[in-house]
SEVO-802427 format. One record per residue: x, y, z of N, C-alpha, C, CB in turn; residue in three letters. Coordinates in steps of 0.05 Angstrom, whole numbers, plus 5000, padded with zeros to 4 digits. Each point is the difference from the previous one (the first is absolute). Glycine has a CB too. Layout:
<sites>
XYZXYZXYZXYZala ...
</sites>
This chain:
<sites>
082045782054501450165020501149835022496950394990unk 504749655012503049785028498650145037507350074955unk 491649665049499750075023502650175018496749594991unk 502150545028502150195018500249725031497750724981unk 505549245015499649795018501050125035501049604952unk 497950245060499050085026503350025021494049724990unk 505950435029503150045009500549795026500250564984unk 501949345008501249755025498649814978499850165064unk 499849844920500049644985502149974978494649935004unk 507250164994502349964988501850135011498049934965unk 504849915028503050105002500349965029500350374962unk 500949875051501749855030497649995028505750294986unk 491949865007497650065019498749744993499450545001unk 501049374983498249715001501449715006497150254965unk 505949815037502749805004500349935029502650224961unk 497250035052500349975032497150065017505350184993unk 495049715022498450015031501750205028498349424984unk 499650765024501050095029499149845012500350405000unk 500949585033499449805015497450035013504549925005unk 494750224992497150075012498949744988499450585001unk 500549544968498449844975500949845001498850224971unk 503049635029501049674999497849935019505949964993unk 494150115043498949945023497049894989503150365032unk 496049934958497050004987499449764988500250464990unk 501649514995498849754977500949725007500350324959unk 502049685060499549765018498549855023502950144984unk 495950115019498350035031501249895028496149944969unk 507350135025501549895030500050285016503849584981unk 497550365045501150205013503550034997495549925030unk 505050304979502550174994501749795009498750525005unk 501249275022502149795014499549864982500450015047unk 496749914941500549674983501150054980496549765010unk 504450464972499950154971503050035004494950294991unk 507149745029502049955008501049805001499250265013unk 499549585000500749715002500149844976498150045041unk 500450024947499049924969503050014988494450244994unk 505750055001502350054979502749905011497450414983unk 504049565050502549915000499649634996502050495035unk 495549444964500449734994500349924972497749955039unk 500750134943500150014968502950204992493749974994unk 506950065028502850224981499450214987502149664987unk 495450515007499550154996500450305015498049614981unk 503350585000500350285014498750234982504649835022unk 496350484992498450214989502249914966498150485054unk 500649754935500950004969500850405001495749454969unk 506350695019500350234993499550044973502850045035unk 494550124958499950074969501250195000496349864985unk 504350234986500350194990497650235003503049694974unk 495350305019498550235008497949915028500350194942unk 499349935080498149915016497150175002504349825023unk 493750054965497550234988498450115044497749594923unk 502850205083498149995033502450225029497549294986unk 504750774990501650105021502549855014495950205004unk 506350014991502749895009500949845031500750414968unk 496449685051499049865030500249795000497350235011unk 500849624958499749805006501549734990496550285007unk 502449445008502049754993498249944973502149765055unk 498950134921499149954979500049644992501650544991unk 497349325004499949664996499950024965496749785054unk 503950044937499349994970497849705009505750244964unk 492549825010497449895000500249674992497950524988unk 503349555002501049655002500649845020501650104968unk 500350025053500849905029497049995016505550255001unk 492749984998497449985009498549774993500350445000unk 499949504975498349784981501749725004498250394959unk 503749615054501849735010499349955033504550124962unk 494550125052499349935027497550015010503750115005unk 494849964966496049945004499749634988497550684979unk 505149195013499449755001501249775015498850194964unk 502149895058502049915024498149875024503850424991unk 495949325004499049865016500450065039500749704950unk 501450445063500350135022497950245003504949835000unk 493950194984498550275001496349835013503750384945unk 496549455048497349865015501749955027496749714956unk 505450195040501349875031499150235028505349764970unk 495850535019500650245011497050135017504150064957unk 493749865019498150045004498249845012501450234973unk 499749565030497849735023502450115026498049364960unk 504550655048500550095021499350255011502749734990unk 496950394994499350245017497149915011502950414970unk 495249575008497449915018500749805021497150054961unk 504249835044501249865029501250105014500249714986unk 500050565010500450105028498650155009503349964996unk 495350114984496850175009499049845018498550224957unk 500449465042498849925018501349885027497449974961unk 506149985029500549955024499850295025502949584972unk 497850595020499850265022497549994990504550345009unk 493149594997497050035008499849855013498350154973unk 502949615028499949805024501650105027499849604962unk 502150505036502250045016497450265016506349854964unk 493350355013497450285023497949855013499750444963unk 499649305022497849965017501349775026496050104953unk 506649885047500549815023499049844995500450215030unk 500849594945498649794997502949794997494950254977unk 506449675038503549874994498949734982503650155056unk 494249764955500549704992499450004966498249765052unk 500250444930498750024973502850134993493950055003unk 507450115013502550224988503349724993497750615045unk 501149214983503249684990498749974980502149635040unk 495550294960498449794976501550144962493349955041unk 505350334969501550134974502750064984496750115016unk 505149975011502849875000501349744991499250255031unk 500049594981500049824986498949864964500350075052unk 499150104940499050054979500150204976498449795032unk 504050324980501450164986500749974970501150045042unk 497750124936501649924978502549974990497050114998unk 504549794984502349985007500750084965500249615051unk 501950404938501250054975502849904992497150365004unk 503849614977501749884983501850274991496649574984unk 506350385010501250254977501149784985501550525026unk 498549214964501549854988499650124974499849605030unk 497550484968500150024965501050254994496049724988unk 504550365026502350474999502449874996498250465047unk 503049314960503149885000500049924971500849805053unk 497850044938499649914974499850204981498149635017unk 500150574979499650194999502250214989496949805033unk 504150284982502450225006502449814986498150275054unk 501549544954503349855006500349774982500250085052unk 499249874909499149814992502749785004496150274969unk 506049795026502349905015501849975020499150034974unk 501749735041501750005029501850264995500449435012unk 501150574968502050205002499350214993502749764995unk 495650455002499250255002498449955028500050164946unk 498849675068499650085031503050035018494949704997unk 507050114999502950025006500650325003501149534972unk 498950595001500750304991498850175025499549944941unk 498049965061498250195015499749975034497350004953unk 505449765057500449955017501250145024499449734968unk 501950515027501450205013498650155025502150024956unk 495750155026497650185016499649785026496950294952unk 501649445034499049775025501550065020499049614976unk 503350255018501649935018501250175022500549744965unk 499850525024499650285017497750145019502450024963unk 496549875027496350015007499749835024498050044949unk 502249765045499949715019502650045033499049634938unk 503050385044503050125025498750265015504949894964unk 494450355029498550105009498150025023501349974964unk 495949855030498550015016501549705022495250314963unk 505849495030501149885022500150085026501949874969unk 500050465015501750185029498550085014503250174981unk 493549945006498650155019497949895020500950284965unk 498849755059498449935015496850054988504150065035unk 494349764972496949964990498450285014500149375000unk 498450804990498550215015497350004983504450315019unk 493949614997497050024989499350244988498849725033unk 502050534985499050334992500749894969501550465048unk 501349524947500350094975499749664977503650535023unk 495149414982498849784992502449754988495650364989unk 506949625034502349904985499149655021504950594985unk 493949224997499449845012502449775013495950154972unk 503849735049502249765010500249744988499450195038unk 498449794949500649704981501850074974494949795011unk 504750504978501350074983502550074994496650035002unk 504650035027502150055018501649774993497650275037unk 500849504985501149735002501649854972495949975035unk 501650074942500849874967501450114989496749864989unk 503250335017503150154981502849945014497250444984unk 502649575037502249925016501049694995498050355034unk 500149484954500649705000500650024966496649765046unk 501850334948500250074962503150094997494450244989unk 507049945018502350055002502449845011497350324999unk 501749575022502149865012499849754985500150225046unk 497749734938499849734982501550064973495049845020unk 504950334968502150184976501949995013497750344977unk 504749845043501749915006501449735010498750404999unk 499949364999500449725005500449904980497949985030unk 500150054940501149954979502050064992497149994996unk 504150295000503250174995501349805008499750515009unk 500949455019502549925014499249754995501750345035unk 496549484961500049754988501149924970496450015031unk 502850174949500949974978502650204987495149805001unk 505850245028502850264995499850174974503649675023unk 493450484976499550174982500550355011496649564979unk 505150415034500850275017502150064976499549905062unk 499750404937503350104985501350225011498549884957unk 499550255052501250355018498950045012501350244978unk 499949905045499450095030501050315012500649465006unk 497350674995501350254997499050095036499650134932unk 501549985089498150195020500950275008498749595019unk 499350534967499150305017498550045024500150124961unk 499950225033497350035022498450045002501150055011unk 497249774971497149854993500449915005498150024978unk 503649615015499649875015501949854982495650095027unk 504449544969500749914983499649904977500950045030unk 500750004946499449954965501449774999500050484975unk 498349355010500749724993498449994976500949785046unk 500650084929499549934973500649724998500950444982unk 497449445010499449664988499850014972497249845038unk 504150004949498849844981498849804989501750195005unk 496849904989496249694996499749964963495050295053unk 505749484932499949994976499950294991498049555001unk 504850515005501050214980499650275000499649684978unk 497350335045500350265012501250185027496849864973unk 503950395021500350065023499150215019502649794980unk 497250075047497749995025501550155013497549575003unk 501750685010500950135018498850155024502249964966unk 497950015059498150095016500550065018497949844986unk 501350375031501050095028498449895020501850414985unk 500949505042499149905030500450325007501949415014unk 496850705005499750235017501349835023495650324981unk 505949885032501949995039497749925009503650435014unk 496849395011498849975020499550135021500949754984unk 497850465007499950225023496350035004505550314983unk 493749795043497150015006499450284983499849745054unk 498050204926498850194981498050155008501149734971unk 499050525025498350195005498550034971503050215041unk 494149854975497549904967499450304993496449485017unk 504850634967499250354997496149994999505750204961unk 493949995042497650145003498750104969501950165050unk 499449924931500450084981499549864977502250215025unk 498049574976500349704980497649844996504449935016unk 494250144974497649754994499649764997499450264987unk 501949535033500349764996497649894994503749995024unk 495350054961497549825000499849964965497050215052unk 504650024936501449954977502849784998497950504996unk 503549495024502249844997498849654995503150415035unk 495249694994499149695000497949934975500350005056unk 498150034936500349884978502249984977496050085016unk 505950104979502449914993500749675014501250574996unk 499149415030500549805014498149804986501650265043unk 495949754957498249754993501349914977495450145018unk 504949984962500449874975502349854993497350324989unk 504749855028502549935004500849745012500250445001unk 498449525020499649735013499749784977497550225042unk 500349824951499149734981502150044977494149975008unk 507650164978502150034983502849825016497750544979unk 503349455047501849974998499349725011502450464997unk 494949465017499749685003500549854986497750055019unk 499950094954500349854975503350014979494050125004unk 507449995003502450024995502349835015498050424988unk 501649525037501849815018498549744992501550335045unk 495849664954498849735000502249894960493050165040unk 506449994946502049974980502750024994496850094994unk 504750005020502849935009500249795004500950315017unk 498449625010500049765012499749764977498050235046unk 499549834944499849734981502150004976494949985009unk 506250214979501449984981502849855002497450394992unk 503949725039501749785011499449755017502150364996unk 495749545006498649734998500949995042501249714927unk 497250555086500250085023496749945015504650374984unk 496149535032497150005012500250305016499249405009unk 497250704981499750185017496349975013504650324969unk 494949915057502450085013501149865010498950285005unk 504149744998502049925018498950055034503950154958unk 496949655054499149985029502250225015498049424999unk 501050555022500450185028500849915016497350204997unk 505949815005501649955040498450095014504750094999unk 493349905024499550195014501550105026496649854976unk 506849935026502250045010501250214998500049654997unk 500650494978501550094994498350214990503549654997unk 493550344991498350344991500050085027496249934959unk 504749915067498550195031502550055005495549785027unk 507250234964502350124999500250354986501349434999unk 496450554982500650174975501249934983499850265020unk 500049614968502549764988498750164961500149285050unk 497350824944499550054983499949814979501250345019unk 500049624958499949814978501549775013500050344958unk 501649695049502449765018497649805012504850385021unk 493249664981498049845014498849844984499350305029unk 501149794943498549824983500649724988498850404994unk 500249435009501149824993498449784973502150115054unk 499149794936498349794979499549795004501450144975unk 496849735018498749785016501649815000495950094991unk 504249805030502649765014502850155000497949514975unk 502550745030502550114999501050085027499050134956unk 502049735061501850155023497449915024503450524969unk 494549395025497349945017499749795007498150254984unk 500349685036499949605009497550064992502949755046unk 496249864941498049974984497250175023502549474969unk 497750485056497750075016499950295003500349585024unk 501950654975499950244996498850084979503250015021unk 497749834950499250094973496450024996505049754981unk 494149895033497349994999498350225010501249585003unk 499850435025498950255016499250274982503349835038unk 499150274959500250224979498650004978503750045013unk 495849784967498849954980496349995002505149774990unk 494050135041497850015008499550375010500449395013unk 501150624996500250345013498850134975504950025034unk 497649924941499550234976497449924988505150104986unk 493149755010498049874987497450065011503149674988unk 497150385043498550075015499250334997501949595025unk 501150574975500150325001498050144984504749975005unk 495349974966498950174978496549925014504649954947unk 494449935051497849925016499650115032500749614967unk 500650455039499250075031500650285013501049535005unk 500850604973501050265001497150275006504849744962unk 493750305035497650044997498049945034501449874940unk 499349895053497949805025501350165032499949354967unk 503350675026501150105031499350305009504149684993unk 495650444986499250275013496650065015503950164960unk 496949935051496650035023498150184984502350015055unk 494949974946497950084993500550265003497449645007unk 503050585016500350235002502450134979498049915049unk 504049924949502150084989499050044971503449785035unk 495250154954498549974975498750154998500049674996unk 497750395023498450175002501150284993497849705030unk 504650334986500650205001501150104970500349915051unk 500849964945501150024966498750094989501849714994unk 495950134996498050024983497750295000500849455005unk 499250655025499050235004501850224998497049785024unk 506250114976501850274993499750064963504349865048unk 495749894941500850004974496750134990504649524998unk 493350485011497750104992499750315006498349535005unk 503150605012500350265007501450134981499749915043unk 502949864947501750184988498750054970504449825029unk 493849954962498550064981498450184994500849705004unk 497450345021498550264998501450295003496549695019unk 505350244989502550275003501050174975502049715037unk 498250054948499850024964498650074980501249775010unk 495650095002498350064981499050325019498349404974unk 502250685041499850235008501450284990499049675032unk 504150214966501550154986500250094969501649825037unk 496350004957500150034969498250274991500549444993unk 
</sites>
């Protein structure tokens, strides 16, 4: 006699995941489980039949079974326990154990999501557009803690961009120039593909209320490390030193890309040195300049917003 087989273990109930159940069997929260999926590229899935209800977001079980073996998922989970203890230091008024731990911050990699996603230069090229929109973007907007739009992040996209537009007009890979009222459309061509991306007006931006940047910005994170590692490869392909240095004559003009210069280009040897010590110094010290409170405070916003989450779930 044929066993009677049991319901949800075959066909489309056993293909997909609701997001509850993805959550469940990952054991993240609803922000990290987000975060998760715009970094792996992963989105909902629409079956054909939905057995849990038309409400809900559906995952296919495979995408689940590709992000229960994602090395960021220990990362996710040693930071959060670091912020548990830093805000226990911070309640008990303890600053000097709360730097100590700050300083000690774990840190993470997306090199291997680029590799990953992107097994060739020219399909990251393809996928160059969104960035570059993304990046032009947050340039424009002023930094606001509430909504967790950070100023270093501000700062790199702003240089990430103006370092892409230095390449263009260096290797006169400009082909079209279009402006509306968005802003301005400019298309490049880069070995054969074509790059197109909008500058937004220079006008002071108002941050709607409505918009969950905390979704964008990680958009932003990943995006970042896509278009570095993308200029850092430009550059080399036309046998360019990067980064290219900094007028700081002409960036305190607003001078934008016009400021950039290549090593020994338009610079006296004692400017260039300078500069070259400046940039070598930055990546290292970027961190070191902000004040203990200013950290503090972060770290106890970004732990609220967590529990705000696992509350909401």
């Amino acid at each position: 006699m044929k066993l009677k087989e049991r319901k949800g273990k075959k066909g489309t109930a056993a293909q997909y995941l609701t997001r509850s159940a993805a959550l469940s069997k990952l054991q993240l929260s609803l922000a990290d489980f987000r975060r998760l999926c715009i970094l792996k590229g992963i989105y909902p899935r629409d079956p054909k039949k939905k057995p849990k209800g038309n409400d809900k977001a559906y995952y296919h079980i495979k995408d689940i079974k590709f992000l229960a073996c994602e090395p960021l998922l220990d990362k996710f989970r040693s930071i959060k326990a670091f912020m548990k203890k830093v805000k226990k230091a911070m309640a008990r008024k303890e600053p000097a154990i709360a730097k100590n731990l700050l300083d000690k911050k774990p840190t993470y990699s997306l090199h291997h999501l680029l590799k990953e996603r992107y097994p060739t230069f020219v399909e990251a090229l393809r996928d160059l557009d969104d960035a570059l929109c993304t990046l032009a973007l947050f340039a424009s907007l002023p930094a606001d803690q509430t909504r967790e739009i950070p100023g270093a992040a501000v700062k790199e996209a702003q240089k990430l961009v103006e370092e892409f537009h230095f390449f263009v007009a260096k290797t006169k890979a400009l082909r079209a120039v279009f402006v509306s009222i968005k802003g301005y459309y400019f298309q490049a061509e880069l070995l054969g593909v074509n790059v197109t991306w909008l500058i937004p007006h220079q006008f002071s931006q108002h941050l709607p209320t409505d918009v969950d940047f905390r979704v964008l910005v990680t958009f932003l994170e990943f995006y970042r490390t896509l278009v570095k590692f993308s200029n850092f490869k430009l550059f080399q392909l036309e046998s360019l030193t990067y980064p290219p240095l900094v007028d700081r004559q002409v960036a305190g003009l607003g001078g934008g890309f016009l400021a950039l210069r290549l090593k020994g280009e338009g610079m006296g040897k004692k400017e260039t040195k300078e500069e070259e010590g400046t940039m070598a110094k930055s990546a290292e010290g970027k961190e070191m300049d902000a004040s203990m409170k200013e950290r503090a405070e972060e770290a106890e916003a970004a732990e609220e917003i967590v529990d705000a989450d696992e509350e909401g779930e």
